[in-house]
CHARMM internal coordinates of N, CA and C (Angstrom, degrees):
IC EDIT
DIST 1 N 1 CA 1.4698
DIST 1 CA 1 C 1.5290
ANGL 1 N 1 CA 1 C 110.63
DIST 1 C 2 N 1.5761
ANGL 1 CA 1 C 2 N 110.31
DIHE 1 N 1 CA 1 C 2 N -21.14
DIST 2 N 2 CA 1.7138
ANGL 1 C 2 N 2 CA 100.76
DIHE 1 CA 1 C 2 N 2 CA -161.52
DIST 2 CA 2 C 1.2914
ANGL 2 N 2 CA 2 C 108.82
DIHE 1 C 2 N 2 CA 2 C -73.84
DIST 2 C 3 N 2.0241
ANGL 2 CA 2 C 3 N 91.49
DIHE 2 N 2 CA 2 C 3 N -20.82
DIST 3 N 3 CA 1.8940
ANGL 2 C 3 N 3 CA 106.04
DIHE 2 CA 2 C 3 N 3 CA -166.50
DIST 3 CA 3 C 1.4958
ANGL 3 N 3 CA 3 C 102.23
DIHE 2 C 3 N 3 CA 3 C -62.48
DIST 3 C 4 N 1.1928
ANGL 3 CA 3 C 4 N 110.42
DIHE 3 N 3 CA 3 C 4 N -36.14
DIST 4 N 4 CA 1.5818
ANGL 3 C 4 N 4 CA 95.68
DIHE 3 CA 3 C 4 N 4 CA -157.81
DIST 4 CA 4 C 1.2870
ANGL 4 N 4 CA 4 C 104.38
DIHE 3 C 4 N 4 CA 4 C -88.84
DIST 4 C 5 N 1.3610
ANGL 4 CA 4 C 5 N 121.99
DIHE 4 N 4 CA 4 C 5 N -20.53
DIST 5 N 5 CA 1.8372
ANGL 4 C 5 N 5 CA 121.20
DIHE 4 CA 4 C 5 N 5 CA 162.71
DIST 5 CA 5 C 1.3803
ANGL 5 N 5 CA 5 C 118.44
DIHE 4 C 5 N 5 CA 5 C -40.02
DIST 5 C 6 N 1.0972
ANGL 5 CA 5 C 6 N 90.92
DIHE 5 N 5 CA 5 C 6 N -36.91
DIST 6 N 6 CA 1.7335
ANGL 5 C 6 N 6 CA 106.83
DIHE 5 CA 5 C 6 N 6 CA -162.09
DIST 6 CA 6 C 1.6838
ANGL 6 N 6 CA 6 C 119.14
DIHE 5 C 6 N 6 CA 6 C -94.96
DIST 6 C 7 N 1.1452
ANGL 6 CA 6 C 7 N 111.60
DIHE 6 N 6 CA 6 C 7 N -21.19
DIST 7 N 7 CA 1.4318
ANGL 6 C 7 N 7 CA 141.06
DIHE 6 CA 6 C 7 N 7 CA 154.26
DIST 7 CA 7 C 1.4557
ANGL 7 N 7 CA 7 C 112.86
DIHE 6 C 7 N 7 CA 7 C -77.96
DIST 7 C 8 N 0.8712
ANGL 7 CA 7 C 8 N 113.72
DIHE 7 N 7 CA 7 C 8 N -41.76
DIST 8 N 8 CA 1.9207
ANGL 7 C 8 N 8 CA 114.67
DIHE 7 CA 7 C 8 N 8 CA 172.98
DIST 8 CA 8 C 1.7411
ANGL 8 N 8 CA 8 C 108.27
DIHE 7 C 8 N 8 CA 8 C -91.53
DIST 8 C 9 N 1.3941
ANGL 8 CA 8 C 9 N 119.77
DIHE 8 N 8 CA 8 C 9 N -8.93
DIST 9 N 9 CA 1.3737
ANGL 8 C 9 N 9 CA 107.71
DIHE 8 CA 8 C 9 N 9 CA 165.65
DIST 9 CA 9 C 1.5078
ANGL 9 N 9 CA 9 C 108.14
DIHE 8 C 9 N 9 CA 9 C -100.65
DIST 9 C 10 N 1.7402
ANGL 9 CA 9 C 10 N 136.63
DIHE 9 N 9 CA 9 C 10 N -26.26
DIST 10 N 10 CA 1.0403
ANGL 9 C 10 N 10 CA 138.85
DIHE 9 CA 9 C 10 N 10 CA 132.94
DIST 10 CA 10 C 1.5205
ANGL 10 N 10 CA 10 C 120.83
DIHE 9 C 10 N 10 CA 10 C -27.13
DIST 10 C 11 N 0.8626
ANGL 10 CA 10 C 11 N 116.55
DIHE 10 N 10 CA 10 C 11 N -70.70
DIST 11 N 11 CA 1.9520
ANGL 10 C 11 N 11 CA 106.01
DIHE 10 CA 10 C 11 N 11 CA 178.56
DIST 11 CA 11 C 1.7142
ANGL 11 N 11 CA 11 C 111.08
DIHE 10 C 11 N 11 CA 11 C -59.25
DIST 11 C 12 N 1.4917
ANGL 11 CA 11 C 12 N 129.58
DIHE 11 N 11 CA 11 C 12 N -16.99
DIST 12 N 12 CA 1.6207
ANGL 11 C 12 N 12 CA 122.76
DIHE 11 CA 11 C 12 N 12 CA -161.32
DIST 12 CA 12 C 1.9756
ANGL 12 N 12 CA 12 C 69.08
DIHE 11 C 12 N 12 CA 12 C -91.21
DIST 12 C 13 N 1.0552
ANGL 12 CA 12 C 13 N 124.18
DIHE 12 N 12 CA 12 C 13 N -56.55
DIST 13 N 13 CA 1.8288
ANGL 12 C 13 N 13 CA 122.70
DIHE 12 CA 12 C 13 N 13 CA -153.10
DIST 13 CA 13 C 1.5959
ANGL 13 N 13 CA 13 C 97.20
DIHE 12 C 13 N 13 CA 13 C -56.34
DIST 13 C 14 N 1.7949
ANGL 13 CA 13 C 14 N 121.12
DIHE 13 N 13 CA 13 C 14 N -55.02
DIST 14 N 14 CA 1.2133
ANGL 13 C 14 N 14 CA 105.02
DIHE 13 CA 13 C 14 N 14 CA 148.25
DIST 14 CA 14 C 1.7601
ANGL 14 N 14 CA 14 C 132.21
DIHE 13 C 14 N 14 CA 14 C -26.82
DIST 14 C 15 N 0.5691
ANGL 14 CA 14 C 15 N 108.26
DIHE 14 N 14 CA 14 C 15 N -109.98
DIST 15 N 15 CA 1.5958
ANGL 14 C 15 N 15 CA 124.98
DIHE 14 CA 14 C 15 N 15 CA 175.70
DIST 15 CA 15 C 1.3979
ANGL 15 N 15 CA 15 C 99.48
DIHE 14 C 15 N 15 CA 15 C -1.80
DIST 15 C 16 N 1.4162
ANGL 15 CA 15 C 16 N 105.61
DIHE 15 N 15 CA 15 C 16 N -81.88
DIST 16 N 16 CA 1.9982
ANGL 15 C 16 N 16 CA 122.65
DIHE 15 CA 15 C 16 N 16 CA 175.73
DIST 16 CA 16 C 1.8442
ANGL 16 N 16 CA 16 C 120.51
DIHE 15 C 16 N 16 CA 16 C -21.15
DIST 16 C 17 N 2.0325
ANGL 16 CA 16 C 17 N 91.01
DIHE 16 N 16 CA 16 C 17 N -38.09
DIST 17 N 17 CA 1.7629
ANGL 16 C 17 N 17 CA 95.56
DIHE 16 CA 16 C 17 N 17 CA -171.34
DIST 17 CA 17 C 1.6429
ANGL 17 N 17 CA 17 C 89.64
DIHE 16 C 17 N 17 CA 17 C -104.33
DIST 17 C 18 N 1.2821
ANGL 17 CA 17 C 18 N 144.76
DIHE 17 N 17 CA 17 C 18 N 4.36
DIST 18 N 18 CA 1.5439
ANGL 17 C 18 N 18 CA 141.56
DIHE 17 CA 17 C 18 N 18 CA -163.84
DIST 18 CA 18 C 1.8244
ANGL 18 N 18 CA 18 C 67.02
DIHE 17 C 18 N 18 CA 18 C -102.84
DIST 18 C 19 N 1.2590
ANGL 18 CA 18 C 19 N 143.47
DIHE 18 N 18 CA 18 C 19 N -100.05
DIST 19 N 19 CA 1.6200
ANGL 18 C 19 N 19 CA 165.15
DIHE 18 CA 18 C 19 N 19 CA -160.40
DIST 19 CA 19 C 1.7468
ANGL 19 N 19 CA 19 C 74.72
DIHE 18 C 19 N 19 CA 19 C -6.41
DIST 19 C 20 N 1.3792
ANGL 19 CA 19 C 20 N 90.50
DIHE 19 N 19 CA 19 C 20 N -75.88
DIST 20 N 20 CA 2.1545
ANGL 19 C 20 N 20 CA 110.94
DIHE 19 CA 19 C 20 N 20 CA -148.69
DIST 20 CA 20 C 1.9425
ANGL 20 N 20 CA 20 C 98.66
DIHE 19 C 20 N 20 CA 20 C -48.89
DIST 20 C 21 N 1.3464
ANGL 20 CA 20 C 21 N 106.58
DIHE 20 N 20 CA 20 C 21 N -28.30
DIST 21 N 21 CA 1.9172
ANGL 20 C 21 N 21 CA 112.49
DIHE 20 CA 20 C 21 N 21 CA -168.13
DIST 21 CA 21 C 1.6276
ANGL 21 N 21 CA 21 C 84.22
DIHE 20 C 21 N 21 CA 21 C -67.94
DIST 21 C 22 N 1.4251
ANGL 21 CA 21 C 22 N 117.29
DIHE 21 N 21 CA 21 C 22 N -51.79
DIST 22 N 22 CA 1.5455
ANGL 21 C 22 N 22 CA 137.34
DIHE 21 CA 21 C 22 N 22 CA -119.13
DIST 22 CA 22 C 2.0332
ANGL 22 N 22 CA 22 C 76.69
DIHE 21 C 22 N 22 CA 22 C -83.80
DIST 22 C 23 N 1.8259
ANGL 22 CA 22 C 23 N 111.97
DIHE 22 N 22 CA 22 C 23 N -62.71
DIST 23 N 23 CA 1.6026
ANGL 22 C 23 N 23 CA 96.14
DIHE 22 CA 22 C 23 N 23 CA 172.31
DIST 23 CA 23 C 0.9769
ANGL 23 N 23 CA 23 C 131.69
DIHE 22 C 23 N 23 CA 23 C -73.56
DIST 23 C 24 N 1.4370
ANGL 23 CA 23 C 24 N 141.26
DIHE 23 N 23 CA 23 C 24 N -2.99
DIST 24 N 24 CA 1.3424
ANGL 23 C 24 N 24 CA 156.27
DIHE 23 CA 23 C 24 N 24 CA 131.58
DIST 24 CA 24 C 2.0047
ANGL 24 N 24 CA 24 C 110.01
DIHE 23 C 24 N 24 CA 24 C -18.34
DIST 24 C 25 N 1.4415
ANGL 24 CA 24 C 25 N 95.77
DIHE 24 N 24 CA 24 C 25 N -80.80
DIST 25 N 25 CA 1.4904
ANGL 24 C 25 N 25 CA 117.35
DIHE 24 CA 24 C 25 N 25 CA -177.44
DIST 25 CA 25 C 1.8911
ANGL 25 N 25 CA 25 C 99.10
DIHE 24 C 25 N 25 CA 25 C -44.17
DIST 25 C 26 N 1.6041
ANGL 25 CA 25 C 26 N 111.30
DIHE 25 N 25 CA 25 C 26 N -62.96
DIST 26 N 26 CA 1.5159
ANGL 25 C 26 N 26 CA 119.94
DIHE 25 CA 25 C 26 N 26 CA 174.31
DIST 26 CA 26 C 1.4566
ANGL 26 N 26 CA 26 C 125.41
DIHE 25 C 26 N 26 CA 26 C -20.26
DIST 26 C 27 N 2.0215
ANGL 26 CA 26 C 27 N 79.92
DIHE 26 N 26 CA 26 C 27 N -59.44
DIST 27 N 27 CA 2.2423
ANGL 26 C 27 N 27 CA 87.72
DIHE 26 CA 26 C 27 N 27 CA -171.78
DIST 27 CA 27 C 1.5412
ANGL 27 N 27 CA 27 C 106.11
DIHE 26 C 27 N 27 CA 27 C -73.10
DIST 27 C 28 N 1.0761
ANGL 27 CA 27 C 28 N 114.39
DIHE 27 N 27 CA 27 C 28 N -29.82
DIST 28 N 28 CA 1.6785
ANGL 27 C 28 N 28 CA 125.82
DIHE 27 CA 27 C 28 N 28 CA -165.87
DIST 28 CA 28 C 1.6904
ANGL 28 N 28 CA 28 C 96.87
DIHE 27 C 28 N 28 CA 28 C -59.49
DIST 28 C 29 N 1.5617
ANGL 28 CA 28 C 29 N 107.01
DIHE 28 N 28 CA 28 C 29 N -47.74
DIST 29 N 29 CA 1.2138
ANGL 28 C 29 N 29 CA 118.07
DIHE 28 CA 28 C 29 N 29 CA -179.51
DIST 29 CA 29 C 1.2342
ANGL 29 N 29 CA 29 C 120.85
DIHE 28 C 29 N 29 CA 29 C -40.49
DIST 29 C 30 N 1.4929
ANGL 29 CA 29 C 30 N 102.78
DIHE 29 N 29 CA 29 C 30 N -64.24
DIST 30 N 30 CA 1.8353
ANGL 29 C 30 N 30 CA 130.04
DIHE 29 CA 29 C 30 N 30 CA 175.32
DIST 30 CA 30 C 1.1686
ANGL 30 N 30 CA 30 C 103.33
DIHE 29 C 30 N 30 CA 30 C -49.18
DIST 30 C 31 N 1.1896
ANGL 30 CA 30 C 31 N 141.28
DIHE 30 N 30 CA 30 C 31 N -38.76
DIST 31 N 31 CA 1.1579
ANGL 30 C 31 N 31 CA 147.72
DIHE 30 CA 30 C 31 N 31 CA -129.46
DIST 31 CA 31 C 1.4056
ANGL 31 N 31 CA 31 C 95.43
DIHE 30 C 31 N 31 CA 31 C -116.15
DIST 31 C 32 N 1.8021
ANGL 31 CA 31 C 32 N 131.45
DIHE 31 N 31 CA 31 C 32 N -39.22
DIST 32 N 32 CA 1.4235
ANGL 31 C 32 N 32 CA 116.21
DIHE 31 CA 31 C 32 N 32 CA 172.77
DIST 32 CA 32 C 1.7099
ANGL 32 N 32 CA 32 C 94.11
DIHE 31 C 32 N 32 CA 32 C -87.39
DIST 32 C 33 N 1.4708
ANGL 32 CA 32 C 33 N 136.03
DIHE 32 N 32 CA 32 C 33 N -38.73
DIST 33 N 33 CA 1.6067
ANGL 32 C 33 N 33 CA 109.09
DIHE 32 CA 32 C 33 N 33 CA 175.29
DIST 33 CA 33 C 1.3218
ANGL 33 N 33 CA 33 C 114.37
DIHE 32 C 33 N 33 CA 33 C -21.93
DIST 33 C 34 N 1.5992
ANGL 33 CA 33 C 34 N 98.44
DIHE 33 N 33 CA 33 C 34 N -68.71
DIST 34 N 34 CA 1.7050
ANGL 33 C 34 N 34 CA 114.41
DIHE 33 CA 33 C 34 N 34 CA -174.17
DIST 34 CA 34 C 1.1662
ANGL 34 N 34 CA 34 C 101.02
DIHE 33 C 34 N 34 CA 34 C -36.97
DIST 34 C 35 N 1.4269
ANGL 34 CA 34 C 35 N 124.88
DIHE 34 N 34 CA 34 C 35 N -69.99
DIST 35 N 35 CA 1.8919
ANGL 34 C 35 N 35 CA 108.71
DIHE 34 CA 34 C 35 N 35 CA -150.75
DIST 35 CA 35 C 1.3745
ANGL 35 N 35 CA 35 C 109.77
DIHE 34 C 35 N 35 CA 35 C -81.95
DIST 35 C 36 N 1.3670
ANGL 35 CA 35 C 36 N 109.28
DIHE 35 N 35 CA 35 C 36 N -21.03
DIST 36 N 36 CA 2.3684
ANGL 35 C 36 N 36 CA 112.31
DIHE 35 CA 35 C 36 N 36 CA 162.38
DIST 36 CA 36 C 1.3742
ANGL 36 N 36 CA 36 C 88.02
DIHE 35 C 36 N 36 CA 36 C -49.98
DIST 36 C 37 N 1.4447
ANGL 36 CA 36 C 37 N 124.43
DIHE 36 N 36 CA 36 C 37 N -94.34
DIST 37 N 37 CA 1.5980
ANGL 36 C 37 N 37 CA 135.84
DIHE 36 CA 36 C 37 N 37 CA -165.68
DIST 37 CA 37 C 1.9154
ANGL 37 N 37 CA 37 C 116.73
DIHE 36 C 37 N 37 CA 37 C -28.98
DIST 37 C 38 N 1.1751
ANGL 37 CA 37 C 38 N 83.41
DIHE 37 N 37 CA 37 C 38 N -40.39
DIST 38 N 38 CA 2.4337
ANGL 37 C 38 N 38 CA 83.42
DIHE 37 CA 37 C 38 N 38 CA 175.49
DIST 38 CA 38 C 1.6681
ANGL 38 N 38 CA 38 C 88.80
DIHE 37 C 38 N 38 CA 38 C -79.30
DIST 38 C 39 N 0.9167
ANGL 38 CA 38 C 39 N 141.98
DIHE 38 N 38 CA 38 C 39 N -35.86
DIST 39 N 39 CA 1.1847
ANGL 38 C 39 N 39 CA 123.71
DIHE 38 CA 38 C 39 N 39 CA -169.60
DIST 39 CA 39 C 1.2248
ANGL 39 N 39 CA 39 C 106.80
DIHE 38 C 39 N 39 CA 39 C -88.16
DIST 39 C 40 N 1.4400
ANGL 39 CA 39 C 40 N 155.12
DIHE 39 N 39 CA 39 C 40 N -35.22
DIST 40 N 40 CA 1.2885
ANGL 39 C 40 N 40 CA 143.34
DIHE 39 CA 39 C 40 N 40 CA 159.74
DIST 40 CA 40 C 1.5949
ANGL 40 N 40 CA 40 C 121.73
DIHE 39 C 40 N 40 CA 40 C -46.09
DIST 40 C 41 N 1.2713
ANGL 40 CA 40 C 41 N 110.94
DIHE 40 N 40 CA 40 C 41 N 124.04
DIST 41 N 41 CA 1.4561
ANGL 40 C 41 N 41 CA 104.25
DIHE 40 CA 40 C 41 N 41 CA 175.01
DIST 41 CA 41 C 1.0045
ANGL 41 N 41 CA 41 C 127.97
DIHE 40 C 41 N 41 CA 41 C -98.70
END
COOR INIT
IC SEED 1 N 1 CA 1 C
IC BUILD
């Protein structure tokens, strides 16, 4: 039983830091559109 606790709290800590990279990668994204786009005239 402990295995699979520990394997099912291992995959949520996965998941939790894949989410946090995943809106990280997003704003960074937005964030070079934005400064390409002010600089195009």
């Amino acid at each position: 039983m402990l295995e699979y606790v520990l394997i099912t709290l291992i995959m949520l800590t996965c998941v939790a830091v894949l989410a946090v990279l995943m809106v990280a990668v997003r704003e960074q994204g937005s964030r070079t559109v934005e400064l390409v786009a002010s600089d195009y005239p």
